[in-house]
Backbone as CSV, one residue per row, in Angstrom:
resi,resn,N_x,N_y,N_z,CA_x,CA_y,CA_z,C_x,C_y,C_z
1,UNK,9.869,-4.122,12.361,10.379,-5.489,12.479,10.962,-5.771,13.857
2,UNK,11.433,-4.807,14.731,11.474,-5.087,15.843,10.277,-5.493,16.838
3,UNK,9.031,-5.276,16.372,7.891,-6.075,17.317,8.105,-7.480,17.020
4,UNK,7.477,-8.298,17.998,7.617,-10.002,17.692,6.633,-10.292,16.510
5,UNK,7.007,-11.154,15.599,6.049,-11.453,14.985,4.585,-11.945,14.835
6,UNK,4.465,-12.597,16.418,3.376,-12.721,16.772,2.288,-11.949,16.808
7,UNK,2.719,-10.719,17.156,2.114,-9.686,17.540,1.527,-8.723,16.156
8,UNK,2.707,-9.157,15.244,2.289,-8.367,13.858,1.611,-8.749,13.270
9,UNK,1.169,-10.151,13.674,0.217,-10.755,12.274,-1.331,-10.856,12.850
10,UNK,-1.028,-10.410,14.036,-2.719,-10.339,14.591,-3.441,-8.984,14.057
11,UNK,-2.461,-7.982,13.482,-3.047,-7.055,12.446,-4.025,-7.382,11.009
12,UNK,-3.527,-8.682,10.611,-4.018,-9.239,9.161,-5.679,-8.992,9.681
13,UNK,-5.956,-9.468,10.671,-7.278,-9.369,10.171,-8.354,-8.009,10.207
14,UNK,-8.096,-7.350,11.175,-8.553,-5.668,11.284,-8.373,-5.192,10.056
15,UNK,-6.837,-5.389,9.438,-6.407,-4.523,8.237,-7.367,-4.742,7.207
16,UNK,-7.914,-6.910,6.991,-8.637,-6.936,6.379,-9.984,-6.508,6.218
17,UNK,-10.699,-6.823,7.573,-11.975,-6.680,7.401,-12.459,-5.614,7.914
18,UNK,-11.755,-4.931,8.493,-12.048,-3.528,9.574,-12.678,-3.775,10.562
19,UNK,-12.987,-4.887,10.870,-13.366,-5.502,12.584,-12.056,-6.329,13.333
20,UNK,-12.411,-6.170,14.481,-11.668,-7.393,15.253,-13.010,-8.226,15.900
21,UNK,-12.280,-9.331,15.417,-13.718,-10.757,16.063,-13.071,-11.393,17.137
22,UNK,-13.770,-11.185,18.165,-13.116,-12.390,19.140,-14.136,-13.218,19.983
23,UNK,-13.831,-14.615,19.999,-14.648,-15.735,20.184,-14.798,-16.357,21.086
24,UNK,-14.989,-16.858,22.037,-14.700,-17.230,23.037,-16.089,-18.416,23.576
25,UNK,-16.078,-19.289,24.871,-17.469,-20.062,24.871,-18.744,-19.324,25.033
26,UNK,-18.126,-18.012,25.700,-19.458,-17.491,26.340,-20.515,-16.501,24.834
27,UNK,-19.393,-16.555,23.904,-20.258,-15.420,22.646,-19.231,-15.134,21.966
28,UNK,-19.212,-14.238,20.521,-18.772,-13.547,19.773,-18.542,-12.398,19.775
29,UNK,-17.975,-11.826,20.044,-17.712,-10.207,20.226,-16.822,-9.594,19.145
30,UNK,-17.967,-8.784,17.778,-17.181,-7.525,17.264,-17.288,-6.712,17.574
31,UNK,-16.015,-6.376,17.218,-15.452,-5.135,17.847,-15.003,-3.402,16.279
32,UNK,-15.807,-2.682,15.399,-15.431,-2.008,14.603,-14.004,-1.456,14.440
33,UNK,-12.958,-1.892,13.670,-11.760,-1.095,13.944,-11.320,-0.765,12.623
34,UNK,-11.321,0.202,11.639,-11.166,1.036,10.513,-10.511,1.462,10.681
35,UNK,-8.893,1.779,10.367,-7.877,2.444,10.732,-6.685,2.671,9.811
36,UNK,-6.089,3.535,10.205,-5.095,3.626,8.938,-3.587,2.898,9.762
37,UNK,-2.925,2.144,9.213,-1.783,1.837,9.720,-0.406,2.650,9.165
38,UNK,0.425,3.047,9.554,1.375,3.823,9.308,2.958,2.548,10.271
39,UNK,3.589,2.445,9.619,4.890,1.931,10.238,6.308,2.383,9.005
40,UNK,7.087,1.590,9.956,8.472,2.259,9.149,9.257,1.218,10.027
41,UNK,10.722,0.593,9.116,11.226,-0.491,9.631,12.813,-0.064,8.562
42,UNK,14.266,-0.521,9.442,14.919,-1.234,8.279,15.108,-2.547,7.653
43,UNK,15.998,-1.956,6.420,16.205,-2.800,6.301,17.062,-4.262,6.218
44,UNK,17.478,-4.029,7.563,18.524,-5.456,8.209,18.751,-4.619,9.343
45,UNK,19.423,-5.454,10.172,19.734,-5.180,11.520,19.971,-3.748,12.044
46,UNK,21.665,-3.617,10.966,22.418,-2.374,11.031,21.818,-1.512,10.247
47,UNK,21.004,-1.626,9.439,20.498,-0.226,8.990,20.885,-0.025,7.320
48,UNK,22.250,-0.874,6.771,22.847,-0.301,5.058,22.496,-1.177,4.203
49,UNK,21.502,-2.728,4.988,21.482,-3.731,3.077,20.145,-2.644,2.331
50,UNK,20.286,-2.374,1.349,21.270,-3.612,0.629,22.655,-2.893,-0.377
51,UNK,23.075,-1.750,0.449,24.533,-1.683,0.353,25.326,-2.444,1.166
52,UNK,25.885,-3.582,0.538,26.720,-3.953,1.032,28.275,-3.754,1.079
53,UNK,28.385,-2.792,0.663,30.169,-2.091,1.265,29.405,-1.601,2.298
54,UNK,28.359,-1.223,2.848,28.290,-0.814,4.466,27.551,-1.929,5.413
55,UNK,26.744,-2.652,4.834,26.016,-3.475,5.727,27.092,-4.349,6.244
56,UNK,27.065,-4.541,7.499,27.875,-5.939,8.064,26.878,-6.824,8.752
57,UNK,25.632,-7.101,7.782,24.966,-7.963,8.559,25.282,-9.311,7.889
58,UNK,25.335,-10.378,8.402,25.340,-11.682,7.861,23.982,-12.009,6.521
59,UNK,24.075,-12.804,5.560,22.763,-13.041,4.665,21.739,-13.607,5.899
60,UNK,21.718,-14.984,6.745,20.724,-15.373,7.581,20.606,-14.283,8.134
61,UNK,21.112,-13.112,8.747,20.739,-12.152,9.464,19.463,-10.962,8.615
62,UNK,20.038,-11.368,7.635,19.071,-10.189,6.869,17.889,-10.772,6.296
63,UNK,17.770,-12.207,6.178,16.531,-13.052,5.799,15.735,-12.902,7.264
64,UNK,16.056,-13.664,7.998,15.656,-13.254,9.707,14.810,-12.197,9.941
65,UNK,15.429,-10.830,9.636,14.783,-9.521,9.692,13.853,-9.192,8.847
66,UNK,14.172,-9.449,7.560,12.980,-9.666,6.497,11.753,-10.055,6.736
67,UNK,11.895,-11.300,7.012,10.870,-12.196,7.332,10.413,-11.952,8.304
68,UNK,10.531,-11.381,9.602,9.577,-10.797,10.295,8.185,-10.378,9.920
69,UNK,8.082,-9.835,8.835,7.556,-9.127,8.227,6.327,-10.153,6.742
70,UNK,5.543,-10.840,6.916,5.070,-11.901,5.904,4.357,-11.505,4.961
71,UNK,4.835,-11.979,4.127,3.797,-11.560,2.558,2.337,-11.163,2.947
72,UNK,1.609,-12.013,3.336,0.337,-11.902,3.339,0.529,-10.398,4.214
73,UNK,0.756,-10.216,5.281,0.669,-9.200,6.145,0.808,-8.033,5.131
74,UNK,2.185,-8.047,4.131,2.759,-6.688,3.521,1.862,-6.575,2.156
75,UNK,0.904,-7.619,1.997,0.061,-7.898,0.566,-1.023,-6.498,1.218
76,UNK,-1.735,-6.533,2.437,-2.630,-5.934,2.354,-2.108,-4.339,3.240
77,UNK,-1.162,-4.051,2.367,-0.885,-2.428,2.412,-0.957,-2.403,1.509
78,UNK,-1.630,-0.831,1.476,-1.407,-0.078,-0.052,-0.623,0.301,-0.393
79,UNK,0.575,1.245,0.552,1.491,2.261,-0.220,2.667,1.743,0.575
80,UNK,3.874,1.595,-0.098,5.094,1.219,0.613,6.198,1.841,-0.239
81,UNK,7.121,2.608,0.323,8.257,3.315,-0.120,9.353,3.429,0.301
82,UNK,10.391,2.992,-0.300,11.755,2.807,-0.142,12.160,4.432,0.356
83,UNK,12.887,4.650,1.793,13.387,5.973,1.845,14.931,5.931,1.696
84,UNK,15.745,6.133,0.544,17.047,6.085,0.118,17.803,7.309,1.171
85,UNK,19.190,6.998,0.980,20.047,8.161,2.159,20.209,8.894,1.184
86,UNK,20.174,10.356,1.664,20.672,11.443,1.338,21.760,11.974,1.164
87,UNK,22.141,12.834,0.199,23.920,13.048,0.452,23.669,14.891,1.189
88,UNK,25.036,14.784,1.492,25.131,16.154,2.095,24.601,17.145,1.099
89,UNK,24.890,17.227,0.237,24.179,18.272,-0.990,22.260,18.639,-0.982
90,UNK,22.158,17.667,-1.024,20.201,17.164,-0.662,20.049,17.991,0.556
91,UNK,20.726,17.791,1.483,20.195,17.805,3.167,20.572,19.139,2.875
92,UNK,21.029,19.945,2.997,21.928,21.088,2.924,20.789,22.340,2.499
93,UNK,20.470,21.600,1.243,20.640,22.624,-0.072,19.129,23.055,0.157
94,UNK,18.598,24.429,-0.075,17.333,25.520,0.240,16.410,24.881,-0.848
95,UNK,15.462,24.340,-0.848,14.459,23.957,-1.824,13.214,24.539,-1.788
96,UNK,12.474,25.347,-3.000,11.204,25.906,-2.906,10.724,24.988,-2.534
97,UNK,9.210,24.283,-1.977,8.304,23.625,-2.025,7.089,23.809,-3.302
98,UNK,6.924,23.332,-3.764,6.007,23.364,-5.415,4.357,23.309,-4.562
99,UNK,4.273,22.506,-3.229,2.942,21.995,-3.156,3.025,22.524,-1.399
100,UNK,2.004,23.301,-0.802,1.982,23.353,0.695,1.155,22.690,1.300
101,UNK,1.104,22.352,2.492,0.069,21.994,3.355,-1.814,21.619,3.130
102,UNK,-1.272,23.275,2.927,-3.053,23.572,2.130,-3.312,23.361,1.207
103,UNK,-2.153,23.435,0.124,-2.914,22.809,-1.430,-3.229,21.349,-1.605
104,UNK,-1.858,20.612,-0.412,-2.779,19.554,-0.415,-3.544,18.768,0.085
105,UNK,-4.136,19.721,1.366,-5.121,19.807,2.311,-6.588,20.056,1.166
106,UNK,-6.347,20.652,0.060,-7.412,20.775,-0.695,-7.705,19.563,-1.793
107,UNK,-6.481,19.196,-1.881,-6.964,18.290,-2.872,-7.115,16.919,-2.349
108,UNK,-6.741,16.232,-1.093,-7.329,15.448,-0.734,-8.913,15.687,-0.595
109,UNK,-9.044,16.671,-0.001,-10.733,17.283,0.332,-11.750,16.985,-1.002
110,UNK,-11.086,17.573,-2.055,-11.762,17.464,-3.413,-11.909,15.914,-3.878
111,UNK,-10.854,15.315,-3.812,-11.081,13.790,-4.127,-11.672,12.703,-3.298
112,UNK,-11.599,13.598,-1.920,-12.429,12.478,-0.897,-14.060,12.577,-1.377
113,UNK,-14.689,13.693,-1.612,-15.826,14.122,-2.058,-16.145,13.585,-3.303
114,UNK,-15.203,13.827,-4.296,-15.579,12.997,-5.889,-15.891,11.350,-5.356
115,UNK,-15.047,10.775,-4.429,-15.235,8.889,-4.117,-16.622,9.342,-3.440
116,UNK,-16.964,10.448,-2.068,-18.587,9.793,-1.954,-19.629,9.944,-2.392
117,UNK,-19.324,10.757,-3.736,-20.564,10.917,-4.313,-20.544,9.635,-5.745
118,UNK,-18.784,9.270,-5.946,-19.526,7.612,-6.842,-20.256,6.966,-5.876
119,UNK,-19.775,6.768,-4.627,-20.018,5.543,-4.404,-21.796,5.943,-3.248
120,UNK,-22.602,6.897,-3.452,-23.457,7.269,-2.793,-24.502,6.525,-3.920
121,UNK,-25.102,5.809,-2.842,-26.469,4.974,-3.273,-25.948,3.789,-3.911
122,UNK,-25.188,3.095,-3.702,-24.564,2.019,-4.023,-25.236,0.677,-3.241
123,UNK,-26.483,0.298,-3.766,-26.980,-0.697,-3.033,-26.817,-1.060,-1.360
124,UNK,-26.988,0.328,-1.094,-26.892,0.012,0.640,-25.605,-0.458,0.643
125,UNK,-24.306,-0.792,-0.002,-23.154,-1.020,0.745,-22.484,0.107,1.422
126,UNK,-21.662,0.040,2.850,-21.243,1.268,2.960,-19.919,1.393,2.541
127,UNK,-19.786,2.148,1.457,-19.007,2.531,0.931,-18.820,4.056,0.651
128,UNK,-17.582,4.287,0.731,-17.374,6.036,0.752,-16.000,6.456,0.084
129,UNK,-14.707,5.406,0.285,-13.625,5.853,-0.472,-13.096,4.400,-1.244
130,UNK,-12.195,4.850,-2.336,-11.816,4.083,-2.933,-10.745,2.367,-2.222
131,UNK,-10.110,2.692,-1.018,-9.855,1.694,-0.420,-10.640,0.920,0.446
132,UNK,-11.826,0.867,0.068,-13.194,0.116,0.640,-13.772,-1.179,-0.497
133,UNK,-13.072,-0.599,-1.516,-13.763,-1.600,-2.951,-13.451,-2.652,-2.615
134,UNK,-14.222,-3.745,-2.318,-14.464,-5.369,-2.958,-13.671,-5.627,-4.230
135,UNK,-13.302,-6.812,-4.086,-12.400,-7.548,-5.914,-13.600,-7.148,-6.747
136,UNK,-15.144,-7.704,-6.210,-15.985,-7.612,-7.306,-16.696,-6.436,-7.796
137,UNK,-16.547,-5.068,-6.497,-16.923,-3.701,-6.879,-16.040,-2.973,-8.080
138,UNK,-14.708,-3.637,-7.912,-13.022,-3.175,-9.127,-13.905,-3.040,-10.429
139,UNK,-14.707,-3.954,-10.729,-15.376,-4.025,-12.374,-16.070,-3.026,-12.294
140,UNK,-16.903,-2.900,-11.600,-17.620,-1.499,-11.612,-17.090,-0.085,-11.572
141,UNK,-16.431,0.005,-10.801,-16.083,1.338,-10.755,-14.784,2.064,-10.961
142,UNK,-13.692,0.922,-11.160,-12.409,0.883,-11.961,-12.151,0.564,-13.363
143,UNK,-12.565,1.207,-14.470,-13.120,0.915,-15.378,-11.223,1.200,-16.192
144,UNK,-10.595,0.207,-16.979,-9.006,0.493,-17.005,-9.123,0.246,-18.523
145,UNK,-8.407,0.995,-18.995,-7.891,0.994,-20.824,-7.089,-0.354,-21.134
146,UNK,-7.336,-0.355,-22.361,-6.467,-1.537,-22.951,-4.702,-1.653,-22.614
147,UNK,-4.345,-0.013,-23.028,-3.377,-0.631,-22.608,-2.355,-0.616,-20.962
148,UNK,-3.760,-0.075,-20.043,-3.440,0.163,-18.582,-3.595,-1.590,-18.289
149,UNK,-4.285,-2.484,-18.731,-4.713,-3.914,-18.390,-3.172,-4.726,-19.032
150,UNK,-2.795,-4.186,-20.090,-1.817,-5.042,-20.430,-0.293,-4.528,-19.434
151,UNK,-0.339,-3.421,-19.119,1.016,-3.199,-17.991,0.508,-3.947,-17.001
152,UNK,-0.773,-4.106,-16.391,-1.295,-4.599,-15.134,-0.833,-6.166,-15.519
153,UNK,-0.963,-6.661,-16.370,-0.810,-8.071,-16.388,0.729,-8.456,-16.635
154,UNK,1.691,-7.396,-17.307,3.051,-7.217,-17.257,3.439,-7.026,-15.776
155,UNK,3.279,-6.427,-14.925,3.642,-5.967,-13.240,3.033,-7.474,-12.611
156,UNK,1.811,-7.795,-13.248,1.202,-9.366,-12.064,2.638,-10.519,-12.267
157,UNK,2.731,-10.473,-13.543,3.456,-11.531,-13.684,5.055,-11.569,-13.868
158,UNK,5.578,-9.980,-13.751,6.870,-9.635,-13.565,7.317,-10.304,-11.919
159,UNK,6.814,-9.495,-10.834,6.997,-9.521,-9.548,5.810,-10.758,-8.853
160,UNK,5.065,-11.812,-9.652,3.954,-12.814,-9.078,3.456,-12.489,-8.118
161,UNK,2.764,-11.418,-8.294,1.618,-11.059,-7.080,0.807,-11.583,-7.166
162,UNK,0.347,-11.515,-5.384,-1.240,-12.153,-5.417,-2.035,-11.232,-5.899
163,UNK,-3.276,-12.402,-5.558,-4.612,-11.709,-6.152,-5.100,-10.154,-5.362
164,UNK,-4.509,-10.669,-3.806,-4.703,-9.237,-3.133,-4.097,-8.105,-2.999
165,UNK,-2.551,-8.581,-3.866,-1.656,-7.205,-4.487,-2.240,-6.354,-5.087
166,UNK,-2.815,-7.338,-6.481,-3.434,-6.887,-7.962,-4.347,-6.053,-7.394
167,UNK,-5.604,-6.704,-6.807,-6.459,-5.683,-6.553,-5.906,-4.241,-5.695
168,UNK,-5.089,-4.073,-5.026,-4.398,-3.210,-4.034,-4.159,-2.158,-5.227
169,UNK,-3.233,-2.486,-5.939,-2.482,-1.822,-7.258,-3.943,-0.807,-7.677
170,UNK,-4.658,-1.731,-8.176,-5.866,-1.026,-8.450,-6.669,-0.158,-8.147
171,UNK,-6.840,-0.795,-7.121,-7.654,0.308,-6.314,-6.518,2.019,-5.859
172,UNK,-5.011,1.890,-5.810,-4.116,2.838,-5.348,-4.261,3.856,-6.950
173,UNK,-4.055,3.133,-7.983,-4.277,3.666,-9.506,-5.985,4.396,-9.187
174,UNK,-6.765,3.797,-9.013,-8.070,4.730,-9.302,-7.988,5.922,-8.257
175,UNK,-7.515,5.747,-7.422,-7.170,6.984,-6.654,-6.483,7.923,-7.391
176,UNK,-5.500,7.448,-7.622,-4.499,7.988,-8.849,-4.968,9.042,-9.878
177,UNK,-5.696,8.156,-10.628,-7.105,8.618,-11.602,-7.910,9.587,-11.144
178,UNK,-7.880,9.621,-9.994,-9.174,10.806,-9.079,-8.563,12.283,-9.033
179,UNK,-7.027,11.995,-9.169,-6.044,13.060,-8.479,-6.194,14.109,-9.477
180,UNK,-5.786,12.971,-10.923,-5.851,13.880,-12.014,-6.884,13.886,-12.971
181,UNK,-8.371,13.657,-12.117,-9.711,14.031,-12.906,-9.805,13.314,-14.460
182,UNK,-9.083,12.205,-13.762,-9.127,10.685,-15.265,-10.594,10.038,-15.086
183,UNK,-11.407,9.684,-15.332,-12.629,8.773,-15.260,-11.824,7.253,-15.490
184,UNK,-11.311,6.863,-16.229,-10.444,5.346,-16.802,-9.111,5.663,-15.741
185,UNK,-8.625,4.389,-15.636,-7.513,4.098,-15.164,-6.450,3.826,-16.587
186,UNK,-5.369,4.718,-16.288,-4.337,4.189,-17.786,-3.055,3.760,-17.399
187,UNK,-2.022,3.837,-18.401,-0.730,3.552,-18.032,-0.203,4.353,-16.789
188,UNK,-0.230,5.693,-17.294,0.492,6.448,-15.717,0.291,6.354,-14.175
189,UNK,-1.316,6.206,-14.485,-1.981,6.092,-13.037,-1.082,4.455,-12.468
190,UNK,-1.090,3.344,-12.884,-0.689,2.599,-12.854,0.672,1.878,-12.714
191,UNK,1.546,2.417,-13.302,2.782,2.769,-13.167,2.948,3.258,-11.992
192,UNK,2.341,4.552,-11.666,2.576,5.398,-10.019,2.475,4.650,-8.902
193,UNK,1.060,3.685,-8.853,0.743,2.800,-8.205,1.726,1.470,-8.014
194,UNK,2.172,1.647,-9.275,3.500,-0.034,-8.586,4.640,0.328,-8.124
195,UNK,4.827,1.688,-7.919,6.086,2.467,-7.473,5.774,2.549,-6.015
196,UNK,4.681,2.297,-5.695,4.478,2.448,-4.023,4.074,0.572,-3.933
197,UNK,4.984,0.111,-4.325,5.135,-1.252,-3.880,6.138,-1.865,-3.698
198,UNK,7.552,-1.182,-2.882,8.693,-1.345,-3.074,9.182,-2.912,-2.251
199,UNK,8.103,-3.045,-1.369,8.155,-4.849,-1.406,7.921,-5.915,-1.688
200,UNK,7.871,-5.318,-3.175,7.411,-6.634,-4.384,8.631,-6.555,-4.953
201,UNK,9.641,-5.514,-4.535,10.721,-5.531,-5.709,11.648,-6.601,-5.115
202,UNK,13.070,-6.741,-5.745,13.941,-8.008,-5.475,14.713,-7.539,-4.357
203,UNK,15.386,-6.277,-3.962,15.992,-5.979,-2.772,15.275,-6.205,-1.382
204,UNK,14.212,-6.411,-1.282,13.374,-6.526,-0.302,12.923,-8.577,0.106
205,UNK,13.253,-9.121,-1.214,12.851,-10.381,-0.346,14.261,-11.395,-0.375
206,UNK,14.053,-12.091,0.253,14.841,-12.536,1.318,15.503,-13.830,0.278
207,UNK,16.849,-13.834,0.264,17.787,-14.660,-1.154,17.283,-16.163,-0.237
C-alpha cells in the first residue's frame, strides 16, 4: 500500500489475462506476462489496526490506507493471509517441523503433474494448472458435492463476493482437492479455500 495507486491497478490486467496490451497509433503490441505476484502490506499506517489499544491511527487514516488497495485488484488474488503477532512464547519456543522443504517440494511436483495430465488434450486450450480455468472450464473439471455447493453459496452471500471471488474460491478448493487425492470438491477443501481470503473478512474493509 505504500506504492501509488496508480501504479497498482495497472497490474489488473496482466493478473487477468496474462498479457500486457499496449496500443498506441502506430499498432498493438502484446506483450506475454504469466506471473506469480507475491506482496505483503499493513494494516494502517502504524502497523496495530485493528488492535486498537495499540493503533493510533485516525479511522480516515485507516480507510485511506485500505483503500489503496481496490476490490477488483484484491478480487483477482487467490491466496491472502492475515499474519497475526506473535507472543514471546511462539518466537522463543524449539518446534519440530512436521513437513520439510522436500516433502513439499514433492508434493507440489505430484499435483502439478496430476493438473497436466487433466487438462492434456483439452481442445487445443493451453491449459496446464488449475489457476488457468475459465468460469466456463469450473463445470467441467470442478465437479463439487451437494453439500460443498451449499457452503459455497453460504460464503457468496455471507461476505457478497463477486463473481470473480467465487470462481477464485474454486478454483483454490480444486487445488485443495488435488492435495488430498479428492476427485469432487467438498466441504473441507472449501472451507480451506475461504480461509485464504482474509480480505473478504470485516477487519479488512474500510467502516
Amino acid at each position: 500500500a505504500e506504492v501509488q495507486r496508480h501504479t497498482i491497478e495497472l497490474l489488473r490486467q496482466p493478473l487477468e489475462e496474462r498479457q500486457i496490451v499496449i496500443a498506441r497509433v502506430s499498432g498493438t503490441c502484446i506483450f506475454p506476462a504469466s506471473f506469480m505476484l507475491v506482496g505483503a502490506m499493513n494494516p494502517c499506517p502504524c502497523g496495530y489496526y485493528p488492535d486498537m489499544n495499540r493503533c493510533t491511527c485516525s479511522r480516515q487514516e485507516i480507510n485511506s490506507y485500505l483503500n489503496r488497495l481496490s476490490q477488483p485488484l484484491l478480487d483477482r488474488m487467490d491466496l491472502s493471509v492475515e499474519v497475526l503477532p506473535m507472543s514471546y512464547q511462539e518466537l522463543t519456543e524449539r518446534r519440530t517441523e512436521e513437513l520439510t522443504s522436500a516433502s513439499l517440494r514433492e508434493i507440489v511436483t505430484q499435483v502439478q503433474e496430476l493438473q497436466r495430465q487433466r487438462y492434456r488434450g483439452n481442445n487445443n486450450k493451453k491449459l496446464h494448472y488449475n489457476s488457468e480455468l475459465s468460469a466456463p472450464d469450473l463445470e467441467r473439471y470442478c465437479p463439487i458435492t451437494a453439500s460443498g455447493k451449499a457452503l459455497l453459496k453460504h460464503i457468496f452471500e455471507q461476505y457478497h463476493l463477486s463473481a470473480r471471488a467465487y470462481h477464485r474460491i474454486i478454483k483454490v478448493s480444486r487445488t485443495i482437492a488435488d492435495i488430498s487425492g479428492s476427485e469432487e470438491i467438498d466441504e473441507p477443501h472449501i472451507q480451506e479455500a475461504s480461509c485464504f481470503r482474509s480480505f473478504d473478512k470485516n477487519a479488512w474493509k474500510p467502516q
